[in-house]
C-alpha positions as CSV (number, residue, x, y, z in Angstrom):
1,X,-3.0,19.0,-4.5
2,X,-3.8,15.2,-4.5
3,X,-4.0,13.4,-7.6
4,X,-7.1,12.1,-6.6
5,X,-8.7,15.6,-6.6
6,X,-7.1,16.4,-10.1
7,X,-8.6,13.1,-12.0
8,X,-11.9,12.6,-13.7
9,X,-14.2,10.1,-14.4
10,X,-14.5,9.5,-18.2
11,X,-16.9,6.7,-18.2
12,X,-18.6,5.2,-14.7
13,X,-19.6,1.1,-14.8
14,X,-22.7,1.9,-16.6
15,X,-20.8,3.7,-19.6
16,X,-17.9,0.8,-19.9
17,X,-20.9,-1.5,-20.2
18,X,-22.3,0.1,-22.7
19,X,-18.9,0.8,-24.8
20,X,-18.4,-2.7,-24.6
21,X,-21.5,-3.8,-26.0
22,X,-20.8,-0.5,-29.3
23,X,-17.5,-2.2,-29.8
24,X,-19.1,-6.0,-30.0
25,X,-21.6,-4.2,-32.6
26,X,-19.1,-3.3,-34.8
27,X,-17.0,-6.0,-34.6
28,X,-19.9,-7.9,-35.0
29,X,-20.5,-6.4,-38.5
30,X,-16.8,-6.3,-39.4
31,X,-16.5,-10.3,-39.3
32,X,-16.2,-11.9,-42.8
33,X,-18.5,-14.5,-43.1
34,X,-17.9,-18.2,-42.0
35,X,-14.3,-17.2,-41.1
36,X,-13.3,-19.1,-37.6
37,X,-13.2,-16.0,-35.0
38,X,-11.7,-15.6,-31.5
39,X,-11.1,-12.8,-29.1
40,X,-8.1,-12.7,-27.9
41,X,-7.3,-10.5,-24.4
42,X,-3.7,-9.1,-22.8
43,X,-3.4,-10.0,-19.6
44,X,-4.8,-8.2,-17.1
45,X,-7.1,-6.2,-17.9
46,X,-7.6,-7.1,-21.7
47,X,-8.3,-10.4,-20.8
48,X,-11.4,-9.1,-18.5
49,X,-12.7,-6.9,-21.3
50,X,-12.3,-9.8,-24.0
51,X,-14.6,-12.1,-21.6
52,X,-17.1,-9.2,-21.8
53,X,-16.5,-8.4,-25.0
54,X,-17.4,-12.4,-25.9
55,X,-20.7,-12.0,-23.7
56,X,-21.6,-9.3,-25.7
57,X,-20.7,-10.2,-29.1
58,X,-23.1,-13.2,-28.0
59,X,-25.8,-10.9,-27.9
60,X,-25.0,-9.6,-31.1
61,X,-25.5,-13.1,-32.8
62,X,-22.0,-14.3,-32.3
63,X,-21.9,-17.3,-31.5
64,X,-18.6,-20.0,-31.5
65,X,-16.1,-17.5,-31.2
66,X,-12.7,-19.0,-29.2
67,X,-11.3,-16.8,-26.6
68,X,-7.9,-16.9,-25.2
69,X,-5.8,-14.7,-23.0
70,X,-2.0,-14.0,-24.0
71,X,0.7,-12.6,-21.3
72,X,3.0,-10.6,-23.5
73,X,6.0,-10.3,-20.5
74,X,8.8,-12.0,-22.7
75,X,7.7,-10.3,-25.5
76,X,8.4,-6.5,-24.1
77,X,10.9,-4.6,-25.3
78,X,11.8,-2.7,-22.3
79,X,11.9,-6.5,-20.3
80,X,15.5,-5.8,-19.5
81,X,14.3,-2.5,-17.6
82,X,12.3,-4.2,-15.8
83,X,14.4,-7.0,-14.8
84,X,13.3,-8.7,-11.8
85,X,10.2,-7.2,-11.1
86,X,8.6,-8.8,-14.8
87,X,5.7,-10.8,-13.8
88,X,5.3,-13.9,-15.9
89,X,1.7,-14.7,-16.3
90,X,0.6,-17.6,-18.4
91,X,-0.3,-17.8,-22.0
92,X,-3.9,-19.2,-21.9
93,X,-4.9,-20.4,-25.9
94,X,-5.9,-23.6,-26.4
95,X,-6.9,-23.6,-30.0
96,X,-5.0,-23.2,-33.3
97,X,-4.9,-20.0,-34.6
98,X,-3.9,-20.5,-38.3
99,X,-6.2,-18.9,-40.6
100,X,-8.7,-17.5,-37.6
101,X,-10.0,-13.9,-37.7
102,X,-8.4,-12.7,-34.1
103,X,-9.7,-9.7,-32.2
104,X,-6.8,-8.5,-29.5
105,X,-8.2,-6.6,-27.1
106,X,-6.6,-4.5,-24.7
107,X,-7.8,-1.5,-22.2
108,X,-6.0,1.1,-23.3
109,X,-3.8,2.3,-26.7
110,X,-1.2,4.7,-25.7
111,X,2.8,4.3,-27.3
112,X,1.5,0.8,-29.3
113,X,4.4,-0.7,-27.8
114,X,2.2,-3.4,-25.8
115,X,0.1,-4.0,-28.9
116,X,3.6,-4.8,-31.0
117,X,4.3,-7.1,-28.5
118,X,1.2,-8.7,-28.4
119,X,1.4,-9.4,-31.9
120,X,4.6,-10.8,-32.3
121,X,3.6,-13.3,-29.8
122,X,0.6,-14.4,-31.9
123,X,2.5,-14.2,-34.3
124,X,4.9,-17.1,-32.7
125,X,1.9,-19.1,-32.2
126,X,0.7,-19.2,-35.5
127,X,-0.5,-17.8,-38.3
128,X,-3.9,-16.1,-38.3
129,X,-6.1,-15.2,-41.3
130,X,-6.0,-11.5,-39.8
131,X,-5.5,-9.3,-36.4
132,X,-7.5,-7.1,-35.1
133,X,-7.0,-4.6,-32.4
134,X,-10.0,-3.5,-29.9
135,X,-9.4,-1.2,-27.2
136,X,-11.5,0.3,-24.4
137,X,-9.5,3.8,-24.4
138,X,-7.2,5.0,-26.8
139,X,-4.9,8.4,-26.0
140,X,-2.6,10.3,-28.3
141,X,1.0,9.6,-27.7
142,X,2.0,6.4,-30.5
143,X,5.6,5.7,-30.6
144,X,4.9,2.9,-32.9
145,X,2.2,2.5,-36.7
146,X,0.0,0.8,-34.8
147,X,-3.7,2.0,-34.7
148,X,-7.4,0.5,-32.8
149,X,-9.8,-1.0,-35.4
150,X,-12.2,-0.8,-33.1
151,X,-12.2,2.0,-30.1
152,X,-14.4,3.0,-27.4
153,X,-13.5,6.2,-25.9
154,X,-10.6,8.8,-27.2
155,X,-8.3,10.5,-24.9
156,X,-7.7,13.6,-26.8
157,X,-4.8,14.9,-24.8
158,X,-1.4,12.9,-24.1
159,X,-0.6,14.7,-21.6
160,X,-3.0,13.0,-18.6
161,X,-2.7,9.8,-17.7
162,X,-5.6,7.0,-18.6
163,X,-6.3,4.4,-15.3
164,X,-8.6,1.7,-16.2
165,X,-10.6,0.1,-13.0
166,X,-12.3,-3.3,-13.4
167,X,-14.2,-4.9,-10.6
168,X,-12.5,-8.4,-11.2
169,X,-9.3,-6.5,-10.6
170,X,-9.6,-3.4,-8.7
171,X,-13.1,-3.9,-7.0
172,X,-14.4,-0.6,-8.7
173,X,-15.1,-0.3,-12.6
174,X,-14.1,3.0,-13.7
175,X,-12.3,5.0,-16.3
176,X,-10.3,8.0,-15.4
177,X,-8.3,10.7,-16.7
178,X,-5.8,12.8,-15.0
């Protein structure tokens, strides 16, 4: 049996459009007050969602907000596994991010590994007022205490593998299962 055969759709172009613009909403009516806000995406496909996610936060009222993409390769801890075949991307933040309110966005929340090392490299950049992880799928399966604040669709089994699909990458915008 292919795998192709055995995988589902769990949200089409129209649905991750729409998740995006629930998680701006309540990340919209998370944000402190006149605290300085930016949305922060690993690369690859985190950084596409955080561009959305900055669109839509705009049509939420949120305006200002600083956006930034962070590559997170050195910052692995399985790096030496991978060895030669670690793609360094670049670190793309050209702001200060002492005492900002950061949203790290990522596609999907599986061990919380990639998360860790997301924020220990923001960590080496600065010091921000707080962190706050936003994911497009999250699945059981956490190796690490690290949890979404903000989710848009749960996996509830461990066992199938999540694939995220974004035009500017993949030239198809899906979500599948399996």
């Amino acid at each position: 049996m292919s795998r192709a055969s055995t995988s589902q759709i769990i949200l089409d172009a129209g649905q991750i459009s729409q998740t995006i613009d629930q998680l701006a909403g309540e990340i919209a009516d998370s944000l402190p007050a006149g605290v300085p806000t930016a949305v922060i995406g690993i690369r690859r496909r985190g950084e596409v969602l955080a561009g959305r996610l900055i669109t839509a936060l705009g049509r939420h009222g949120m305006n200002g907000i600083r956006h930034g993409s962070l590559d997170i390769t050195l910052y692995r801890d399985d790096l030496a596994e991978l060895g030669p075949q670690a793609v360094l991307r670049k670190t793309e933040i050209d702001f200060d991010i002492n005492g900002m309110y950061i949203i790290l966005v990522d596609d999907v929340l599986y061990t919380g590994r990639s998360a860790r090392a997301a924020m220990d490299a923001l960590v080496d950049l600065g010091r921000p007022k707080a962190i706050r992880l936003a994911v497009l799928v999250e699945r059981p399966g956490r190796e690490l205490p690290i949890q979404a604040d903000f989710v848009g669709a749960r996996v509830p089994r461990q066992d199938v593998p999540v694939t995220v699909l974004l035009t500017e990458s993949d030239q198809i915008e899906e979500v599948r299962v399996g």
